[in-house]
FITOR-111402 format. One line per 3 residues: number of its first residue (from 1); their letters; for each residue x, y, z of C-alpha. Coordinates in steps of 0.2 Angstrom, whole numbers, plus 5000, padded with zeros to 4 digits. Layout:
BEGIN
NUM = a = X/Y/Z  ...
//
This chain:
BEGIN
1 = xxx = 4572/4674/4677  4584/4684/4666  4594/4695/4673
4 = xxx = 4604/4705/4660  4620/4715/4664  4615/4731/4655
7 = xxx = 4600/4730/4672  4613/4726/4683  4624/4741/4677
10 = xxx = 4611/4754/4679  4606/4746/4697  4624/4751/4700
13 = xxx = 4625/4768/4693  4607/4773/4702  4614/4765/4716
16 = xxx = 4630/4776/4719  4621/4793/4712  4605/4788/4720
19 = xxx = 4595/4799/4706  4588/4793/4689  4595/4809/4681
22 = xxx = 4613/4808/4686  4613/4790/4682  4607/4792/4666
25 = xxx = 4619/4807/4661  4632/4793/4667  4626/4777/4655
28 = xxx = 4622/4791/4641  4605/4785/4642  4588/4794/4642
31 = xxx = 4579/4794/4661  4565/4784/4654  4577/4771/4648
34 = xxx = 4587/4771/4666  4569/4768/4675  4562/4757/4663
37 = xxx = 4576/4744/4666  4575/4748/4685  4558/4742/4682
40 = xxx = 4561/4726/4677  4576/4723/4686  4564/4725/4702
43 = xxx = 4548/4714/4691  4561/4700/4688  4569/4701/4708
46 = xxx = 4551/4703/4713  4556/4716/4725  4559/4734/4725
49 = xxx = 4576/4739/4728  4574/4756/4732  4564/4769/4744
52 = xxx = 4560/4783/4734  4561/4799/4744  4559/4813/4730
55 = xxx = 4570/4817/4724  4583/4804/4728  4580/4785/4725
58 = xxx = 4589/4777/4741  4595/4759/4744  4584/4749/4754
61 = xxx = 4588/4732/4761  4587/4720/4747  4597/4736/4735
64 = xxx = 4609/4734/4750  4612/4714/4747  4613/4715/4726
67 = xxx = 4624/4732/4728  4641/4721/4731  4636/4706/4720
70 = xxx = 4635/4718/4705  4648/4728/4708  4658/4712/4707
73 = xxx = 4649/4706/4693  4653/4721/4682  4671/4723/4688
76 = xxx = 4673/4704/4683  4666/4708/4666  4677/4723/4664
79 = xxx = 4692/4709/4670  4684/4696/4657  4686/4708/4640
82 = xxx = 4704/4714/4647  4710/4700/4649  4708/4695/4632
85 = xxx = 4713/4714/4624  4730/4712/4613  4740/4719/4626
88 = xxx = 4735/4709/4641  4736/4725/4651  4724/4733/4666
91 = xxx = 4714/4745/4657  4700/4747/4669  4697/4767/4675
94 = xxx = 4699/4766/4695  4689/4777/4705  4701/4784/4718
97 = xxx = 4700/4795/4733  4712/4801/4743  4711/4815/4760
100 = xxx = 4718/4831/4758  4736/4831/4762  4741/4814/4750
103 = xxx = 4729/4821/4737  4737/4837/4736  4755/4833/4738
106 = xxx = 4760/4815/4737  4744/4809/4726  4751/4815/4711
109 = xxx = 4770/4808/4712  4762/4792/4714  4749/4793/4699
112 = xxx = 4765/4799/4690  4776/4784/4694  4762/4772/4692
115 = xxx = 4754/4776/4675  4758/4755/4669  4750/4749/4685
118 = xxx = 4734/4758/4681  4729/4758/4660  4715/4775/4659
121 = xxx = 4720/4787/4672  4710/4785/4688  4696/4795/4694
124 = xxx = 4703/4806/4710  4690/4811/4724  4699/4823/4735
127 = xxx = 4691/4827/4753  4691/4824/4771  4693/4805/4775
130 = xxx = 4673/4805/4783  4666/4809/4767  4679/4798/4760
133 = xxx = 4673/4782/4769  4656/4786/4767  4659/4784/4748
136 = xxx = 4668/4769/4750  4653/4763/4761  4641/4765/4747
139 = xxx = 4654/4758/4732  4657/4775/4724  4675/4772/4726
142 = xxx = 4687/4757/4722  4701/4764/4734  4706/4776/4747
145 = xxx = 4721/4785/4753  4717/4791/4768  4727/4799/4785
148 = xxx = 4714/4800/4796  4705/4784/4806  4692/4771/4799
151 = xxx = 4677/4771/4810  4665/4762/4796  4662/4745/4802
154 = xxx = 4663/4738/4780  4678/4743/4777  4695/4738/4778
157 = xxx = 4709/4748/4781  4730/4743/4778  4742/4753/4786
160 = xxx = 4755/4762/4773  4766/4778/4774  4771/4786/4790
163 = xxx = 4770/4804/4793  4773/4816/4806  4761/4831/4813
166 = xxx = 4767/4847/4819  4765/4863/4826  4767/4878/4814
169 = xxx = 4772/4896/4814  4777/4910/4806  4797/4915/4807
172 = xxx = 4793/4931/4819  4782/4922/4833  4788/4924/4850
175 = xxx = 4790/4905/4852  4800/4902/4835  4815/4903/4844
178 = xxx = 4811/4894/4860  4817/4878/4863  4807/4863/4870
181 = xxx = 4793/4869/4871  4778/4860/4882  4760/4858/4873
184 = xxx = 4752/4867/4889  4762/4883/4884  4752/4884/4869
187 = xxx = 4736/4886/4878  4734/4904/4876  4739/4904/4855
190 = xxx = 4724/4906/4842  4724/4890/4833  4721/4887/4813
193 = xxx = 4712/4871/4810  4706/4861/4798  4686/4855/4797
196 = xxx = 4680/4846/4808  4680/4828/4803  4696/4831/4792
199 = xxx = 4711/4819/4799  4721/4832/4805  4708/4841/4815
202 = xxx = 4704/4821/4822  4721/4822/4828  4722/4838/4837
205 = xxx = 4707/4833/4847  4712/4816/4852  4730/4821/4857
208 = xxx = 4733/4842/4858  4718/4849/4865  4718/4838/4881
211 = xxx = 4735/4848/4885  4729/4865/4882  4722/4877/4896
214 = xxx = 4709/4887/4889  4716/4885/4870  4706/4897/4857
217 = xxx = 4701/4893/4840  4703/4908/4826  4699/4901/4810
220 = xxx = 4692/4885/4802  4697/4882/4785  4694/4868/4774
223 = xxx = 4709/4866/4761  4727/4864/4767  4732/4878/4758
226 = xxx = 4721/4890/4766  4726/4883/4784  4744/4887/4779
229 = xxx = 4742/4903/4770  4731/4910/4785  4748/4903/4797
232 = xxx = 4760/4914/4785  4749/4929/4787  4750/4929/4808
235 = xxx = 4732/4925/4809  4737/4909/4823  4747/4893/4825
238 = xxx = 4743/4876/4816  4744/4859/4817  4748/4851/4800
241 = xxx = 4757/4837/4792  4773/4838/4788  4771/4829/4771
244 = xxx = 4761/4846/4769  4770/4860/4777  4788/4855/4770
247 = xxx = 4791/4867/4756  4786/4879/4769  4798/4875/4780
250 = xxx = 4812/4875/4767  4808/4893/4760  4807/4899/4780
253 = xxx = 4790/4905/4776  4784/4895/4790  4793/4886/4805
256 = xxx = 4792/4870/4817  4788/4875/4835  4799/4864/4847
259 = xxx = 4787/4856/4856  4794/4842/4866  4781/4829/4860
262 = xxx = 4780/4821/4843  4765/4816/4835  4768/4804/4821
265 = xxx = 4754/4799/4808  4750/4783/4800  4742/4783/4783
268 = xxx = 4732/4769/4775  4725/4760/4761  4708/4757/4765
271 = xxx = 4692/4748/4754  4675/4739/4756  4677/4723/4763
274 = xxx = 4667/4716/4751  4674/4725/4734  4679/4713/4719
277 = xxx = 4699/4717/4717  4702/4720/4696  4716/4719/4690
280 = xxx = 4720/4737/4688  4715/4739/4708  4725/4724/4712
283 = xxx = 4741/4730/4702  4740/4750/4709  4736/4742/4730
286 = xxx = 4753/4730/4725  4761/4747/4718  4757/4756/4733
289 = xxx = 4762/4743/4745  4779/4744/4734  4781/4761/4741
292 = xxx = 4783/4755/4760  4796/4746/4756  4806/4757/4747
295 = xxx = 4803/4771/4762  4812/4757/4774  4824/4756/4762
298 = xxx = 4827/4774/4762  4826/4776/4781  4838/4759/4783
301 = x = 4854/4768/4774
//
């Protein structure tokens, strides 16, 4: 048997695009290339690795087993030829993905101050943290920054930054000038709320609607932005994070509700428990954890 890497690397690409098509557009082949050395990847194995269910190509069993094993393999290889380049560097392009509120406002200050931890710039996936797991799940990303929970069984997930949910308004609500105000006063409000299956919209569920008497939705939006915008018009109330909402707050285009509970967030790292480490992953996970401590640091003085 003789297995080549060029096989293994469009097992991989078919694997995470599950279509011939798209995989070939990836690898810059022809289809008939990508399925001819499908083909003989599955002669040599003596097993078919996929169910083909037109139009996809979807990961049976044994695809399931080698899908790991050749994600390592590759990353390794890609370790293998850095690690000889003149400058000794990571160089590797990560695939990232990150949930909506750290992708849209703290993703980017990271990328910024880690451009020597990372060699190309990364890939960025930006979407609610379900999908995002279900990417992870099926190796299409190295790497999630995520502020929802982790219910996929494969993957591992690393607490990180703190931050803090609240409940939003625009300066001329009646409540903006209350003090202390109890979550079961806010039964009657329209609320603004992100997708469902978005962390924030997890959150509410699990610890805001229990306390609200016959609590309405209005809207559903599905981008911070929107959520926010809709708030400023006077369309309802929100619960968003504060990483988010802060420039807001600071302008006074929209206001903190006193409520008299708080409702603090944790981030997280999270991965595939079975994903190789390269060294550009390893270097950006160590950058990130670096970020943690500087935030106790900060909080310390």
């Amino acid at each position: 048997m003789k297995l080549t890497l060029q096989q293994l690397k469009v097992f991989a690409t078919i694997a995470r695009y599950g279509n011939l098509g798209l995989a070939a557009n990836e690898l810059f082949l022809s289809k008939g290339a990508v399925s001819q050395s499908l083909q003989e990847l599955e002669r040599q194995l003596a097993t078919p690795l996929f169910d083909r269910i037109h139009p996809r190509l979807q990961l049976n069993n044994e695809g399931r087993l080698l899908q790991p094993a050749a994600e390592e393999l590759l990353t390794r290889i890609q370790d293998i030829e850095n690690l000889f380049s003149p400058d000794a560097e990571p160089s590797g392009q990560l695939r990232l993905g990150a949930s909506q509120t750290i992708g849209n406002y703290l993703l980017p200050t990271l990328l910024a101050s880690s451009k020597q931890e990372l060699g190309l710039p990364p890939k960025v996936t930006i979407t609610n943290t379900h999908q995002l797991c279900h990417a992870l799940a099926n190796f299409e990303l190295d790497l999630a920054l995520i502020e929802g929970e982790n219910h996929h069984p494969d993957l591992i997930s690393e607490h990180w930054l703190q931050d803090e949910m609240l409940v939003v308004a625009q300066p001329g609500h009646p409540l903006a000038n209350q003090v202390a105000i109890p979550l079961s006063r806010l039964g009657g409000e329209t609320w603004v709320l992100r997708e469902p299956q978005s962390g924030s919209r997890e959150q509410f569920i699990q610890q805001v609607q229990p306390e609200l008497p016959n609590w309405q939705a209005g809207l559903e939006l599905n981008t911070l932005e929107a959520v926010m915008l809709a708030v400023e018009k006077g369309l309802g109330i929100s619960f968003i994070s504060r990483l988010a909402v802060s420039d807001r707050l600071k302008d006074g285009r929209l206001v903190a509700l006193p409520v008299t509970r708080r409702f603090p967030r944790q981030l997280s790292l999270i991965w595939h428990k079975q994903k190789y480490h390269s060294a550009s992953l390893r270097h950006f996970i160590h950058f990130c954890r670096a970020q943690v401590h500087d935030a106790e640091v900060i909080s310390a003085k």
